[in-house]
N, C-alpha and C positions, 0 to 999 in steps of 0.2 A: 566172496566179500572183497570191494574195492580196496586197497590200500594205498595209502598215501606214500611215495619215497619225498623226501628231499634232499637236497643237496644242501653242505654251505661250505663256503670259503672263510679262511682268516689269513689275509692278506697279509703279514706282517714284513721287518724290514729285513729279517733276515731269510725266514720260511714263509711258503704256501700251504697253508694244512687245510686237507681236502678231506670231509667225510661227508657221506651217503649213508641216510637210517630211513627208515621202515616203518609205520604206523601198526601198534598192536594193541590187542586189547589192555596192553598192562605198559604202554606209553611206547619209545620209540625203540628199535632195534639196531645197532649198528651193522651195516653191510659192508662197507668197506671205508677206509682211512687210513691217508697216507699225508704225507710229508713233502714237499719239494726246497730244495736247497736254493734258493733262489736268489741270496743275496741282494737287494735291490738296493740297498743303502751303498753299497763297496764304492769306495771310491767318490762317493758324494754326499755321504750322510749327514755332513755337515757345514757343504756348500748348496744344500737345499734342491740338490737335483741330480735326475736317473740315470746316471753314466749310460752311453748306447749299451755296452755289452750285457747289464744289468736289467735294461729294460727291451732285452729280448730275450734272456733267458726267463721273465715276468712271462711275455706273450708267448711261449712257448710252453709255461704251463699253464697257464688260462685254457689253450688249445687242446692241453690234453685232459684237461678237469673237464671241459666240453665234452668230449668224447665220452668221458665215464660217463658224463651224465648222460647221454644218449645210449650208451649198453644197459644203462640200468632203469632206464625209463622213469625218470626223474621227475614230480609232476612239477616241484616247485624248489628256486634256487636262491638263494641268500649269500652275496659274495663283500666281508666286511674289510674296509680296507681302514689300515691306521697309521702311526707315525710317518710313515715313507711317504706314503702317498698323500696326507694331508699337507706336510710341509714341501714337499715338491714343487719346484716352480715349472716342472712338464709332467706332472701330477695329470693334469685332466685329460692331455694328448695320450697318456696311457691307458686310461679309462676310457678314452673314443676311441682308441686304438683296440683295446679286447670288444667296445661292444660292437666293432664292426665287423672282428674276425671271428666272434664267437656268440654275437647275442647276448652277451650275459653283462650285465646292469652290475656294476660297481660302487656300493653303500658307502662313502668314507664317512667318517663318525668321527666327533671328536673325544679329546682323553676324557671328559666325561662319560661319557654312554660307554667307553672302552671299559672303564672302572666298571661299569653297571654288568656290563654282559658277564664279566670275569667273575664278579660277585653269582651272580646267576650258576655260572658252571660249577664253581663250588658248593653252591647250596647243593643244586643238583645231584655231586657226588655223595651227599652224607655226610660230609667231612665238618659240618660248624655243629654247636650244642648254645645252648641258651648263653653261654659265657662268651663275654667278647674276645675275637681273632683279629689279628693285624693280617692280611691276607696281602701278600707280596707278587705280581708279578713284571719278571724282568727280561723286556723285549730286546730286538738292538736300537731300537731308535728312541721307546719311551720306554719308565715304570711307572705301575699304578698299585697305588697304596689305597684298601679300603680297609675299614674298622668297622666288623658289624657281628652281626650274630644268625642265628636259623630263623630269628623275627623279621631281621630286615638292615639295611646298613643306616650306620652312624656317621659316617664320614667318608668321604671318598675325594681322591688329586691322582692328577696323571702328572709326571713328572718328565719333561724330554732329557734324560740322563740315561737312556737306552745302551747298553753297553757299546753297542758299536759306536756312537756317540764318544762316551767313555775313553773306546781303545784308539779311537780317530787322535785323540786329545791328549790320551796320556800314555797310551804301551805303545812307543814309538822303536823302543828295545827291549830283546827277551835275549833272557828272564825280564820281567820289568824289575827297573832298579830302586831301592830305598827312597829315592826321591819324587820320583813318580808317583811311586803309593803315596808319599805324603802328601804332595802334590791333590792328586786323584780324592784323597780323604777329605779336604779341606775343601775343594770345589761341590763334595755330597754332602756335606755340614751348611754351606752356605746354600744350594739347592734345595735340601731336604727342610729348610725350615721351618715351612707349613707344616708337617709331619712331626720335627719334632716341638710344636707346640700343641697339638692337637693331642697328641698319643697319652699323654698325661693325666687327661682328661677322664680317661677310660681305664677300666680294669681288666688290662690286657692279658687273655690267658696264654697264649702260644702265638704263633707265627707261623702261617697255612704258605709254603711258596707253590705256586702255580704252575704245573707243568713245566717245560724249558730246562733252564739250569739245574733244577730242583731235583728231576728228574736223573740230572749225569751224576751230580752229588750222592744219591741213594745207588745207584747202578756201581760207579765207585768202589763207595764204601762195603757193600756186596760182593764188591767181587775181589778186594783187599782178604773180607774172611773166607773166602773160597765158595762164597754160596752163588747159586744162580739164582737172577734175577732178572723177572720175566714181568714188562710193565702191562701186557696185557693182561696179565692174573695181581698184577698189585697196584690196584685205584688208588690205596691212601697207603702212606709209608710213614711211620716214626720215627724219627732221629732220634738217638741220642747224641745228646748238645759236645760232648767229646771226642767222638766220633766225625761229628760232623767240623768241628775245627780244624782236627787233624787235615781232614781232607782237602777243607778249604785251603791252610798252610800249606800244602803239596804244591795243591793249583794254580797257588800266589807264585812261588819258588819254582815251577818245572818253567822249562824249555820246551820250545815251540815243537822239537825232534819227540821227546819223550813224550808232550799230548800226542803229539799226530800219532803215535805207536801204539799206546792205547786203544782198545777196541771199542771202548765202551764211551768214547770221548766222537760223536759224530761231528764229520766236516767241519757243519759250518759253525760248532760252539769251538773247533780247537786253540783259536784265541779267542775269543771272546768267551772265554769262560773265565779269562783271569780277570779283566774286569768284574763280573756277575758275583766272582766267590768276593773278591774285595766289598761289593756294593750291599752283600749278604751281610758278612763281618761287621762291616761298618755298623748297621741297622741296629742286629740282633746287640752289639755292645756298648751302645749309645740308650736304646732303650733298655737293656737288660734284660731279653727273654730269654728263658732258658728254654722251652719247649717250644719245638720247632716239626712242624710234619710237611707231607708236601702231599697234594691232588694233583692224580692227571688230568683232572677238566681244567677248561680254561676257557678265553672266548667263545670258541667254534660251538662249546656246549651251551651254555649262556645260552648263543644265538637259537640254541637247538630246543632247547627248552622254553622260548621265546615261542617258539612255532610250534606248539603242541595245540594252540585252539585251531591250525591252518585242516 
C-alpha cells in the first residue's frame, strides 16, 4: 500500500520546527521532529530586517530540512513562514534564496491564518471541549490570541508583541528591573486592547498556551518537584494556577546565569522567556483565569491536519 509522507516547516522568528508524518489508516503518523534554533529576528526584530548571520543560520537549516526530506522520501512539503519573515524588508530575498538552494516554496501567511492553523493543532490534540478556551500562543515576533471551542473559533488577532519584540524593547538589563516590568505591562495593556474588549464577551473556561514557553513552564515546575518530565509522553498538561505563578515569579526575578544553567530552560527561550512569563501573567490577571493547561500542538500541526485530504 502506497503511503503518503509529508513534510512541513514552521518558520518562526526565533525556531525552525521541522516534522515529517506518515499516512495511516487511522490519519497521520509522526516520523520524525525536530527543532532548529535559528534565531532569525536577533538583532533586527524590530528594525524590520535579517541580520546576515541570522539569515544564514535560516538557509542552513532550510538545507538541512531538504535533506530529511529527501532520506525520507517526502511526497509532499508545506514550509509556513510568519512574523520574521512577513515583516522583513529582505523577507523575499530569503525566500528566493532557500528556493534556489533547496526547491522548497516558502508560504508566508499573515497573523490571521497564523491564528487559524494554531487553532487547528489544538483542536487536533484533544485539548478544547464544548466550553470556550482563550488559546494563547507566544512567538518571538507575534502572539495570537483565539477564543473558540471543539465547534469552531469565535475570535481570533495576531498581535506583533512577540517576545523577542518584547525583550528588543524592554529587558535591556537582567534581572529586568521594576521599571521595565512596568514599563513592559503598560505597552501589553495598550496593545492587547482588541483582546481585552473582546474576552468579555465570552465565557471563558481556561487558557490553552500553545507549545513554546508553555511548555518550559510545565517542564520547570516538574522538575522543582523532582518528577520527570517527558514532552513526548505529555500532549496536554494542567497547571495549577499556584504553581504556575510561583514559576513565572522565578523567571521574572532570575539572572540570565541562573536560566542559562538550567537544563530544562532551552537556548533560545533563556531570555526570552522573561518576556513570555510577564506576557503570561499579565493576560491570565487582567482577565481573571484561573485554569490554565498547555498543548504541544501548535502551528506545524494545524498545517498537518490541514493536509489530511493531500
Amino acid at each position: 500500500m502506497f503511503k503518503t509522507k509529508v513534510g512541513v516547516a514552521d518558520l518562526g522568528t526565533n525556531t525552525f520546527q521541522f516534522l515529517i508524518a506518515e499516512s495511516g489508516p487511522d490519519g497521520w503518523h509522526e516520523l520524525f521532529n525536530i527543532q532548529e534554533m535559528v534565531k532569525l529576528g536577533e538583532g533586527g526584530i524590530n528594525k524590520g530586517l535579517i541580520q546576515p548571520a541570522a539569515f544564514e543560520r535560516g538557509t542552513a537549516a532550510m538545507q538541512k530540512f531538504a535533506g530529511l526530506l529527501a532520506e525520507y522520501g517526502v511526497n509532499k512539503v508545506r514550509a509556513i513562514a510568519t512574523s520574521a519573515l512577513r515583516n522583513a524588508a529582505n523577507g523575499q530575498q530569503f525566500i528566493e534564496e532557500v528556493r534556489n538552494q533547496t526547491g522548497i516554496e516558502i508560504e508566508v501567511i499573515d497573523g490571521d491564518q497564523e491564528a487559524a492553523f494554531i487553532y487547528r493543532g489544538i483542536k487536533a490534540s484533544g485539548c478544547l471541549s464544548d466550553k470556550d478556551s482563550l488559546i494563547i500562543d507566544i512567538g518571538g515576533g507575534s502572539v495570537e490570541f483565539i477564543i473558540g471551542n471543539s465547534q469552531g473559533i469565535k475570535w481570533k488577532q495576531s498581535f506583533e508583541i512577540g517576545c523577542a519584540r518584547l525583550m528588543d524593547k524592554f529587558h535591556r538589563v537582567d534581572p529586568i528591573t521594576a521599571e521595565s516590568i512596568a514599563a513592559l505591562n503598560l505597552y501589553v495593556e495598550d496593545s492587547l486592547g482588541d483582546l481585552f474588549k473582546a474576552a468579555p464577551q465570552y465565557c471563558i473556561e481556561n487558557m490553552i498556551g500553545s507549545s513554546g514557553s508553555f511548555e518550559t513552564f510545565a517542564g520547570l515546575i516538574e522538575l522543582e518537584k523532582g518528577n520527570a518530565f517527558d514532552l513526548e509522553k505529555t500532549k496536554i498538561y494542567f497547571f495549577d494556577r499556584d504553581e504556575l505563578d510561583k514559576i513565572l515569579r522565578k523567571l521574572i526575578a532570575s539572572s540570565h546565569l541562573e536560566r542559562l544553567n538550567n537544563k530544562w530552560i532551552i537556548p533560545v527561550r533563556v531570555d526570552m522567556i522573561v518576556s513570555a512569563s510577564l506576557v503570561t501573567r499579565f493576560v491570565m490577571e487582567r482577565l481573571e483565569i484561573s485554569n490554565v493547561k498547555m498543548s504541544t500542538s501548535s502551528l506545524k500541526e494545524g498545517v498537518l491536519a490541514e493536509m489530511r485530504g493531500f
